[in-house]
Structures are given as C-alpha cells and as structure tokens.
C-alpha positions as CSV (number, residue, x, y, z in Angstrom):
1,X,13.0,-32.4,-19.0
2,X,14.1,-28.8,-19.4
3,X,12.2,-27.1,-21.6
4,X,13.8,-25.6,-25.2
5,X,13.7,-22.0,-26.5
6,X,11.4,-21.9,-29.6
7,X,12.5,-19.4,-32.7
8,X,9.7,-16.9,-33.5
9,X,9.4,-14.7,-36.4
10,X,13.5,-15.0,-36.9
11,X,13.5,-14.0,-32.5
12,X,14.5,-16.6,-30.1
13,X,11.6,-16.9,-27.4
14,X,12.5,-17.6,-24.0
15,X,11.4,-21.0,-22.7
16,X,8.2,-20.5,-20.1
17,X,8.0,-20.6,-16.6
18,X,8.2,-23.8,-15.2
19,X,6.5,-25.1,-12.3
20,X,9.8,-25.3,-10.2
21,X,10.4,-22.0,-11.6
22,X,7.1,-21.1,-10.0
23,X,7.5,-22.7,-7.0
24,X,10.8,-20.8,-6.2
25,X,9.4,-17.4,-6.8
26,X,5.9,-17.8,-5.2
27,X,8.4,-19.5,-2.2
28,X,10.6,-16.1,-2.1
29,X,7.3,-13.8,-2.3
30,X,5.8,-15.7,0.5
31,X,8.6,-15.5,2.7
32,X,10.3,-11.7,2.1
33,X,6.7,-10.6,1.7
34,X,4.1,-12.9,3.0
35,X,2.1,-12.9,-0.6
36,X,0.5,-16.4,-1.4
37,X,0.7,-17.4,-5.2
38,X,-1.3,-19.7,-5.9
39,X,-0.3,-22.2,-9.0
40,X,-3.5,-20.5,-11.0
41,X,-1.5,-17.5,-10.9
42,X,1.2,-19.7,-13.3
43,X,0.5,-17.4,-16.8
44,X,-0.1,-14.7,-14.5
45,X,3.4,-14.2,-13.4
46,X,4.8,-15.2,-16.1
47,X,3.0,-12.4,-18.5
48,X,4.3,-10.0,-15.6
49,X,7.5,-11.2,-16.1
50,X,7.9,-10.9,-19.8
51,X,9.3,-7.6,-20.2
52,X,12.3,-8.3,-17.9
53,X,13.2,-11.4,-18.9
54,X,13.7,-10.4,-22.4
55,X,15.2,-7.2,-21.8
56,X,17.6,-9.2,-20.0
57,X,18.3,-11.5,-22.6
58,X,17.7,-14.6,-20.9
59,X,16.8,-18.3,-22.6
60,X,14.1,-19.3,-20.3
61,X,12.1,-17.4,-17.4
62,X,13.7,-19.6,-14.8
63,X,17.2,-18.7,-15.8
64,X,15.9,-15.1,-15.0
65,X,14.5,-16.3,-12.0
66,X,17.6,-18.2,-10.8
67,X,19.6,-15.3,-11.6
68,X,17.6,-12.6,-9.8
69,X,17.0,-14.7,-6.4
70,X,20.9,-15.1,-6.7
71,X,22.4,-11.6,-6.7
72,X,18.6,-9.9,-4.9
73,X,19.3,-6.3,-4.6
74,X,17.7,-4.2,-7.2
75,X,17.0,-7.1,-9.5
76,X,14.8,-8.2,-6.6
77,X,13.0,-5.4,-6.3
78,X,12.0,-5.4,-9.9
79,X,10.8,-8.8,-9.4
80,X,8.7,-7.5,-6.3
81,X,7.6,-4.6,-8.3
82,X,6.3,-6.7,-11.1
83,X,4.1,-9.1,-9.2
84,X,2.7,-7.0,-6.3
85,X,-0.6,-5.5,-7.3
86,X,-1.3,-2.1,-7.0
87,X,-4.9,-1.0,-7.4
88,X,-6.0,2.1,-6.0
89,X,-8.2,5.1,-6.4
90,X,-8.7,8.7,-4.7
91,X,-12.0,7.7,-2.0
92,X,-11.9,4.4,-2.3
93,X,-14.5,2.9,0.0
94,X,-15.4,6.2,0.5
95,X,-17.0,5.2,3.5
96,X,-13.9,4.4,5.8
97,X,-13.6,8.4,5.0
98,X,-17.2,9.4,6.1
99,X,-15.7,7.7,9.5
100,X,-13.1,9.4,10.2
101,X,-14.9,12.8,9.5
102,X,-18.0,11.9,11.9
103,X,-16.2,9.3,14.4
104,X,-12.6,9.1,14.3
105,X,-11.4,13.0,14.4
106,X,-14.0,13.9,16.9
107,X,-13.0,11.2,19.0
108,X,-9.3,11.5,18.4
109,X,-9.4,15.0,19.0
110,X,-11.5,15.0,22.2
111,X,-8.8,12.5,23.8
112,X,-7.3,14.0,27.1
113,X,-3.6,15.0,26.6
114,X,-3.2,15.2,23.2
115,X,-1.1,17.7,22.0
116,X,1.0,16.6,19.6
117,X,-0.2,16.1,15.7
118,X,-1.8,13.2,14.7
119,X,-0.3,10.5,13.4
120,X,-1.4,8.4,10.7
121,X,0.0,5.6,8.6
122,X,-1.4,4.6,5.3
123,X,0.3,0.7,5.4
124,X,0.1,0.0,1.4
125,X,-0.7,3.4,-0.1
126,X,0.3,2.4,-3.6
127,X,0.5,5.5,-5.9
128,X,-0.6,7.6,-3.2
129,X,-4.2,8.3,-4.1
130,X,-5.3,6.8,-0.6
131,X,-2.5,9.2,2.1
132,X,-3.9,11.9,-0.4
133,X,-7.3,11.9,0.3
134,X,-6.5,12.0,4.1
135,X,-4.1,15.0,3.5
136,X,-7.2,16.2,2.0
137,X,-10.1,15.4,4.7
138,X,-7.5,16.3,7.3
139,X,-6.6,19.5,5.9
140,X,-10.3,20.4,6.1
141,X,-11.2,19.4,9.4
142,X,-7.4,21.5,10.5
143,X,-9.9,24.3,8.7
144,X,-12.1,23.8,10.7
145,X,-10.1,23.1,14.5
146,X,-8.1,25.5,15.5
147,X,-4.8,23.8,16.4
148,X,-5.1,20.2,14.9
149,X,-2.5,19.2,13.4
150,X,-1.3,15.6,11.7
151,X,1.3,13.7,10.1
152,X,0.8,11.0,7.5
153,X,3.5,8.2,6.9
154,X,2.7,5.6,3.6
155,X,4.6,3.2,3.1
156,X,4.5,0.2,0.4
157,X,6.6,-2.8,-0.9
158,X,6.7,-1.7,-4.5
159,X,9.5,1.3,-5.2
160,X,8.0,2.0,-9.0
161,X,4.2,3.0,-7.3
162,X,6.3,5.5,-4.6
163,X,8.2,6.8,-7.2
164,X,4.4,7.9,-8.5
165,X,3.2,8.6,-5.3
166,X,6.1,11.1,-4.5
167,X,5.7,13.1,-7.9
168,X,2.1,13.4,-6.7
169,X,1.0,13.9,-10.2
170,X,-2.2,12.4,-11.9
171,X,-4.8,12.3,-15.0
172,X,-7.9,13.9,-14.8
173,X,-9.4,10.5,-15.4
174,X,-7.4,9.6,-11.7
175,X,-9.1,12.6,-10.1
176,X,-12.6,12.2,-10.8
177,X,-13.6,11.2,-7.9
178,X,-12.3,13.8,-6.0
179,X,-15.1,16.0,-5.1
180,X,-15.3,19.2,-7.1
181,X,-14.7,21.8,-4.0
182,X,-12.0,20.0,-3.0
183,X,-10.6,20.0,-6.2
184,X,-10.4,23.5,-6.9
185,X,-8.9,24.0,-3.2
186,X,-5.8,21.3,-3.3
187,X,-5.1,20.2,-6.9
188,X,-3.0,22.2,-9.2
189,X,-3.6,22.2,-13.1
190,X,-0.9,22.9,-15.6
191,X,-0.1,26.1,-17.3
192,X,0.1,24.6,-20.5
193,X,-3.3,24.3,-21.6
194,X,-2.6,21.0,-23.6
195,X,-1.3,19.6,-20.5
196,X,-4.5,17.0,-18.9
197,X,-2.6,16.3,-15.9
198,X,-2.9,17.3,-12.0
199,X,-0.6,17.9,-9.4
200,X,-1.2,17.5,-5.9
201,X,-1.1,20.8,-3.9
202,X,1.5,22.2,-1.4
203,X,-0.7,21.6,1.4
204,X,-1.3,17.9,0.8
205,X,2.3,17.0,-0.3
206,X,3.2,18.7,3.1
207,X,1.5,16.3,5.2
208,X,3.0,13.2,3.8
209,X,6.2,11.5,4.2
210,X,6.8,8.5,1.6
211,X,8.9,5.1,2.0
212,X,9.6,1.8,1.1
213,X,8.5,-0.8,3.6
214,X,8.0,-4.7,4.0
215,X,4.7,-4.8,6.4
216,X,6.3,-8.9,6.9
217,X,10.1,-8.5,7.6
218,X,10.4,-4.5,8.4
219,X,11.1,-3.8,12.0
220,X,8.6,-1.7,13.3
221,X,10.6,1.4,15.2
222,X,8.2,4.1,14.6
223,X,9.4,7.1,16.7
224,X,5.6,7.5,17.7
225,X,2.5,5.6,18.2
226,X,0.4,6.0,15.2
227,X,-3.5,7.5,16.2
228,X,-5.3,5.6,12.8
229,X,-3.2,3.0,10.8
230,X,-5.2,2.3,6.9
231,X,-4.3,-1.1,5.5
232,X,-6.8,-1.6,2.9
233,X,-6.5,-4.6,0.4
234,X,-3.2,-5.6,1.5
235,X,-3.6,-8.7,4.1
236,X,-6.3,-10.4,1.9
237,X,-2.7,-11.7,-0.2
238,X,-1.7,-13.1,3.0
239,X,-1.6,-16.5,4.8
240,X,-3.6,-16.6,8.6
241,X,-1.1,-17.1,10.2
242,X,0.5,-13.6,8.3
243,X,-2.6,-11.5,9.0
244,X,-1.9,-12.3,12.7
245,X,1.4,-11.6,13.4
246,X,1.2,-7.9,11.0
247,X,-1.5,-7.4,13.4
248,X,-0.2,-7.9,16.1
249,X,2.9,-5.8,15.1
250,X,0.3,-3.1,14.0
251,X,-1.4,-3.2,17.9
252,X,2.2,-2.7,19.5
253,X,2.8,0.5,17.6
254,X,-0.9,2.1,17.6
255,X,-1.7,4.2,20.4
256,X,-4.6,3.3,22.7
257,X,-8.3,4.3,21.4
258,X,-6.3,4.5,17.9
259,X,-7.8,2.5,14.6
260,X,-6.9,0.0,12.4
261,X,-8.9,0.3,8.9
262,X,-8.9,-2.4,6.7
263,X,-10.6,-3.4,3.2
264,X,-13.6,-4.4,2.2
265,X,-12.9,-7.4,1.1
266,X,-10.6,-8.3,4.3
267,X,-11.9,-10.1,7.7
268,X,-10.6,-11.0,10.8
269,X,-12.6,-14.5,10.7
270,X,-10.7,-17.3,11.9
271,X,-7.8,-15.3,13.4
272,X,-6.3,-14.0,16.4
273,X,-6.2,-10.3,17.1
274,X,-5.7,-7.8,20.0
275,X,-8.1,-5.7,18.9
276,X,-11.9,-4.6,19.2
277,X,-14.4,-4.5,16.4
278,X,-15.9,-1.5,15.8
279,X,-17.8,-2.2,12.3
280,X,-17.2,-4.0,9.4
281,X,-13.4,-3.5,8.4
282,X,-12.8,-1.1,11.7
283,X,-11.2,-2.3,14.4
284,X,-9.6,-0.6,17.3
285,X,-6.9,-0.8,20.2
286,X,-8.8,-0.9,23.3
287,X,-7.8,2.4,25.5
288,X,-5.8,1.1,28.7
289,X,-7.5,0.5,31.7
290,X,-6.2,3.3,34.6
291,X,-4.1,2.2,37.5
C-alpha cells in the first residue's frame, strides 16, 4: 500500500522512502557507481535526501526518485552528490606521505629514462585536501631536485566537492594539520583581517588539474601512464568483484615500478589483483621483465 503524505504544522510532508524506493536508488548507485547500500542505510538516504525532495515539491521521496532516475542528467548528479561520502583531511594517514618522501620519490626519481614530469593521480580527492598535500610534499622535494618536475590529476564522482576543491579555499580549522613551515610557504591568508579563511598558493594550484570521474563506468584514456595512483577510502564502498575490475583498470594505466595507495581501512583479501604488495595499503606494478 502506497504510503500517504501526513500534514505537519499546516505543511504537507512528503511520504518516506520506501523500500522499493530504496531498492531502485541503492540498484542505480551500484551500477553507474559500484557503491553498495546496504538496507541499514534506509534513514540514512533518506535524511540525505530531504532537502531535494522538498525543494522540489514532491509528495513522497519515491516520486522524487522516480522522477530523477527518469530524466538523469543534472538531477542525477545531485542525487550522486547527496549520497556519496566525502570525508577528507589535509595528511590524512600521514604515513602514505612519509612514503613517498623516503621510498617512492627516491625510487621514482632514480628510474632510468625518466624525463618527463611525474604523474600522479589522486582517484577520489574529495575537496581536494589530499592532491594538495602532494602539491605540497612534491613542491618540496622539486626544492630540493634540481629538475623534477610532476603533474597531479584528481578526480571524483561528486561535482559539489570539485567545485570546493577547484576554489582551493579552506578554514583554519581545515588547515591545522598542515605543518606550520609549510604553511607559511604555500597558503595564502586574506587581507581582510576578519577574514579566517585560507587559500591555497600559486604553486600548489599549479600542479593540479581537477575533473569529474566515475572510477566504475569512465573509460580510462589517460594520455600517460600515471607514476603513483592514491585511492584512499574509496573501494571499501565497493562490491569484490568491483575492487577487482577498478584494479585492474588502475594496473593497465600505471607505469611499471609505479604505486597504487590505498586506505587504511581497505584490503586486497579475498580478491584478484595484478599487483605486488609492498606494505600495508601499498601495492605496486611489478617493473617489466627485459627482453
């Protein structure tokens, strides 16, 4: 039975989420973008939700559901946008980043033949605190080696956390854990006293190219190998069977002896990969054996 609108306050209240309602959206998010929703995740989506089916004036959250999986373009985005999570933080794991100053640049720099820039892809970069931080380690260690030079591509599925990321404009509370060298060097305050927030510098903006991509559907014509791709607390949303085939699309575009970083709270166990462990969350593409 189809559930009826209750009046609130004088408002009419659109009638909740049902479970086929559910069941078509987690079905959409699984297939454009290999997220699993799981039914606990019912109020969840729903609370995400809120703000555009009322705006929208709809009676009932699956109305607004029908509707937006109907006519997709930009109403589908906003859906995407509403129920992809987007947690991030400047060093996060900071770790991963002690590795690539101590075992990944050395290496990658010492490889025979490699004279073009660096490439580097932060798969899932959110609102850009994580390509940041490599602008910013990179731009030291280019400080440091005379001709090193790098390129960083991020990419993620949600346009509203690029928008942010491209602005490249934070609190102070976002910045704290920035190290307080490097934030003198690279972060710009306002000139307006009253003004808290922080821009990212010339040098680190310059570094990084921004754009929307689907890491399940996306083809993958990079115009160049990448030398270190970062996909940190993305794949644990996925399915098995997604983890392997993004990894295996990741392998075919990495060049060889180049790294594949993932989160913390991400493993490999129980699945297929090309790949060589390194450590916990590092993997790598094995270098190819000469002729």
């Amino acid at each position: 039975m189809a559930a009826i609108s209750v009046a609130v306050a004088g408002m009419q209240q659109p009638a909740p989420l049902s479970a086929s309602g559910f069941e078509a959206i987690a079905t959409f998010l699984r297939r454009h973008a290999g997220i699993e929703l799981n039914q606990d995740k019912h109020s969840l989506v729903q609370s995400r939700l809120r703000k555009h089916v009322v705006a929208g004036g709809f009676s009932s959250y699956d109305r607004y559901v029908e509707h937006t999986l109907k006519v997709q373009g930009s109403a589908l985005i906003t859906l995407i946008d509403a129920l992809t999570t987007n947690k991030t933080a400047f060093f996060r794991e900071a770790d991963h980043f002690r590795f690539l100053e101590s075992d990944w640049l050395p290496d990658a720099c010492e490889r025979p033949g490699l004279s073009r820039p660096l490439r580097i892809w932060s798969a899932g970069c959110s609102a850009g605190h994580e390509p940041y931080t490599l602008s910013m380690v990179l731009n030291e260690a280019a400080s440091r080696t005379p001709g090193l030079r790098f390129e960083i591509l991020a990419t993620d599925l949600c346009t509203t956390v690029l928008r942010t990321a491209a602005a490249g404009i934070y609190s102070q509370v976002d910045v704290a854990p920035v190290p307080d060298d490097l934030r003198r060097k690279y972060l710009l305050r306002g000139r307006d006293a009253e003004d808290t927030r922080v821009a990212m510098g010339p040098e680190l903006r310059a570094a990084v190219t921004f754009k929307r991509f689907n890491l399940v559907s996306d083809p993958y014509a990079f115009e160049a190998p990448f030398d270190l791709i970062m996909c940190r607390n993305v794949m644990i949303y996925f399915s098995n069977a997604t983890r392997e085939a993004v990894i295996s699309r990741m392998h075919d575009v990495m060049a060889p002896g180049a790294h594949l970083i993932v989160g913390h709270s991400e493993s490999f166990s129980g699945i297929r990969t090309p790949l060589r462990y390194v450590a916990p969350t590092i993997y790598q593409r094995p270098l190819e054996n000469p002729s």
